[in-house]
N, C-alpha and C positions, 0 to 999 in steps of 0.2 A: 488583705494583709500584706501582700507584695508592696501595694504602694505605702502603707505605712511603714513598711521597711525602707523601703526609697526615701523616705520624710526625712525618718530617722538621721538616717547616713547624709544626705543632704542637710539639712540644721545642723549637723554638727559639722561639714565643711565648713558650715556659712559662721559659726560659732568659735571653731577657730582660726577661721579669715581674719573676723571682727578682734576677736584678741589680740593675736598678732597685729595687727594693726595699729589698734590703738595702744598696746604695752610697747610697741616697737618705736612707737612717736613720743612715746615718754606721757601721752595725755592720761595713763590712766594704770592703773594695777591690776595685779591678779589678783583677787582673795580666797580663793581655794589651793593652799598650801599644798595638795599635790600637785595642781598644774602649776604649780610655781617651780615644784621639782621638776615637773616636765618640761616646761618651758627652756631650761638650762640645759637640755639638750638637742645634738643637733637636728635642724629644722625633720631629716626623711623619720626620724624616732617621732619626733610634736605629731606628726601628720599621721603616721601609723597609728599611735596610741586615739589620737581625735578621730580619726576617721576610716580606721581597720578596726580597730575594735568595736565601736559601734554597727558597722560592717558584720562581724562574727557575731556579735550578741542579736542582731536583726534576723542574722540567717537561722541562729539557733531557736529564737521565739517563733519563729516561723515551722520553723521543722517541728518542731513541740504542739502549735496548734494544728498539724496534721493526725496527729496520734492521738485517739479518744482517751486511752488512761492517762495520757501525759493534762490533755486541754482539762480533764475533770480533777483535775492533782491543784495546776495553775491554771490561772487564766492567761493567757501568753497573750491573746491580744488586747484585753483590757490594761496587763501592765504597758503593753508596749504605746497603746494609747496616753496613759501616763507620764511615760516618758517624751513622749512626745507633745503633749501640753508644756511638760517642765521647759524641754528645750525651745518651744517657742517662745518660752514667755521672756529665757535668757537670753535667745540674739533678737527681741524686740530690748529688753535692758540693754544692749549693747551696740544696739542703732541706736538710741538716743545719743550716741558721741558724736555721732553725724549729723547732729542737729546744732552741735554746740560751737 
């Protein structure tokens, strides 16, 4: 569970490295209308929201599948699996600018 909390927080550095990047070069947009909002502030906010928060919600999944009535309520590490498919599948979407 620990390392897919590390995954976690890791894809989403690498996720908005790639955004940044490429919104920063003009090759490409955001289309998630919150991080669009987010994006208009300044970079230590972008980075907190991208990669603290993910941070807090990994430590919180994590502390939840410690606790047998919490793991039998949710599954804390099936969603966080989840979430972790979604995020790969969006900075492999977002390595393909690297390609172009």
């Amino acid at each position: 569970m620990k390392r897919l909390v590390a995954l976690f927080v890791l894809l989403s550095a690498l996720d908005i490295a790639l955004t940044l990047k490429f919104v920063g070069e003009g090759t490409s947009t955001e289309l998630n209308p919150i991080m669009v909002a987010v994006l208009a502030q300044p970079l230590p906010a972008v980075l907190l929201y991208k990669v603290g928060l993910p941070l807090v919600l990994g430590m919180a999944l994590y502390a939840m599948s410690k606790s047998d009535m919490l793991n039998k309520a949710v599954n804390p590490k099936g969603a966080l699996k989840l979430v972790v498919m979604l995020l790969v599948a969006v900075c492999l979407f977002n390595m393909t600018g690297l390609m172009l």
